[in-house]
N, C-alpha and C positions, 0 to 999 in steps of 0.2 A: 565481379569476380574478386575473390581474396586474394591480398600481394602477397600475405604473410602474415602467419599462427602465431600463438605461442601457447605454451602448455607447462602449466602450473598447478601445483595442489591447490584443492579445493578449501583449504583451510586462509591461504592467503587474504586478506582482505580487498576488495577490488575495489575500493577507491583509493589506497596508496597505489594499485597495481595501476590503476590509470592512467599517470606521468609517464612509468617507464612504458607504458604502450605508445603513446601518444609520442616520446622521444623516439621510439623504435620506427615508429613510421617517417619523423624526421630523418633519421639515417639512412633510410630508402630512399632519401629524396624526395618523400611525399609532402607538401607542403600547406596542401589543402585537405584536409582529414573531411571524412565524411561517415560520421560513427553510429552505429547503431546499438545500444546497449540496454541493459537490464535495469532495473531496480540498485542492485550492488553498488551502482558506478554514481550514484547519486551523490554528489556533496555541491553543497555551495563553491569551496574551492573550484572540483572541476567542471564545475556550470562557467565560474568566469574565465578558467583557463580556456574554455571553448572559447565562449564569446570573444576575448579578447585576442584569440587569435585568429576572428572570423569563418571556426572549422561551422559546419552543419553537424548536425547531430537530433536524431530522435531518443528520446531515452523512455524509461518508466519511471512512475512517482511514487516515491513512497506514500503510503494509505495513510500514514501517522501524521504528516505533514501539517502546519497550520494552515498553508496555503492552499495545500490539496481540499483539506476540510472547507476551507471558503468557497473555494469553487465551486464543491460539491451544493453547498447550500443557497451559492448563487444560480444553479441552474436546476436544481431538481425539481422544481415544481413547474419549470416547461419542457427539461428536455424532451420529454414525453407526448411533445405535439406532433401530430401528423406531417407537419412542416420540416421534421427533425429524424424522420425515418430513412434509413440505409436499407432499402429492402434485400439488395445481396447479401447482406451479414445479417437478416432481420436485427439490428440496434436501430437505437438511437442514436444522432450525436451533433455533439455541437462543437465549437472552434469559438477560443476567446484571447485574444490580444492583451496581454498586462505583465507586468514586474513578475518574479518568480518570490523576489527572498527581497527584505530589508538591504541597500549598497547594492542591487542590480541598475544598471545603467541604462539598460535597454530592456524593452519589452519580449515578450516570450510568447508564441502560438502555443496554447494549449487545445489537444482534442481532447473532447471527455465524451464516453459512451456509454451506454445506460441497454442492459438487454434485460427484461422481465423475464424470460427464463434464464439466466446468472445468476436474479437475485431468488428466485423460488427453491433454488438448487443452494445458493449459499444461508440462506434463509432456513432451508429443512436441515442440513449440516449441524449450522447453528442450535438450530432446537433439539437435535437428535443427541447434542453433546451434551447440553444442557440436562437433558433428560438420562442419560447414563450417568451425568457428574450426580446427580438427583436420588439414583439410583444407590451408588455408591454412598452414598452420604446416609440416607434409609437408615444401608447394615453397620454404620459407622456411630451412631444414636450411643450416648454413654460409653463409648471408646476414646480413647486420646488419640488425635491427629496427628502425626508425625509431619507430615508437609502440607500444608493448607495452602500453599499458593494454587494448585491447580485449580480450589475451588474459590476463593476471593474475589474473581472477575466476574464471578456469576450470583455468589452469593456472600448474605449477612450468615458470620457464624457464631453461634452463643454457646461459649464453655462454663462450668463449674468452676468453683474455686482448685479442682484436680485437674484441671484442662483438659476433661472430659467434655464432648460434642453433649451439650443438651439439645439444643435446635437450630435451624438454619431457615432462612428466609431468600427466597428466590431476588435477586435485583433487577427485577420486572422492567423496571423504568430503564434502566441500562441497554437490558435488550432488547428493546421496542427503541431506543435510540440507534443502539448498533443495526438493527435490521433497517430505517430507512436509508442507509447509505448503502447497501447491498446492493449488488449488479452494475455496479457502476467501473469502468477502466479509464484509464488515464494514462494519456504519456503528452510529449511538450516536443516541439520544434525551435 
């Protein structure tokens, strides 16, 4: 049961907001925090403000992570054994004990989950965008590009000396890498 809210625009940043939550529960007299939060609340700072004042806390990981990337590559070729199945949630998942971040003191439970229909569903997304960026790009052929960032992540783009689109080249390799880490979630104890 919640002791108590608080309600803030959504613009703030939640990991400065962190602290004053964390203090705000101190002034209740709570001394033992036991938090449950989002991706936002992610910083190294307040991983050791937890630990170091022994609160519990489950959080989300950021997907960009070096760490999270390790992980993922540490377990993706077994999570997927039948030894690894949550049949209530059909996932997968595993539990691994290690450091979070370079200066962590103590070890950190991570769960990682892996559901084949997450990654079929983030997987078709993905190609579906691909293929509208794809699309747009077609009618874009000898036009100048005003903002190319939207397509750079997906593709090589080749201008004229007018900075007119002459061709683009899909980055195949890119997304055959982003697709095997699809379907996978992560959060840490």
């Amino acid at each position: 049961m919640p002791l108590f809210f608080e309600v803030y625009r959504g613009s703030i940043n939640d990991v400065s907001e962190f602290k004053y939550m964390v203090n705000k529960a101190k002034e209740y007299g709570i001394t033992k925090v036991n938090l449950m939060a989002d991706r936002g609340y992610f910083s190294k700072e307040n991983i050791l403000e937890l630990k170091i004042n022994n609160h519990e806390f489950i959080m989300f990981l950021k997907s960009n992570l070096d760490s999270v990337k390790t992980l993922i590559n540490m377990v993706k070729n077994s999570i997927n054994s039948s030894k690894n199945y949550i049949s209530e949630h059909n996932v997968y998942g595993l539990t691994l004990k290690q450091k979070l971040f370079r200066g962590d003191y103590e070890d950190t439970y991570f769960h990682i989950y892996h559901s084949e229909k997450n990654k079929l569903v983030e997987k078709t997304n993905l190609l579906q965008t691909v293929y509208k960026l794809r699309e747009e790009l077609d009618k874009k052929i000898g036009k100048i590009l005003e903002n190319t960032n939207r397509y750079n992540k997906y593709f090589t783009l080749n201008f004229d000396e007018k900075n007119e689109l002459l061709s683009y080249e899909i980055k195949a390799d890119y997304i055959d890498s982003v697709t095997e880490n699809l379907g996978f979630s992560y959060n840490k104890f």
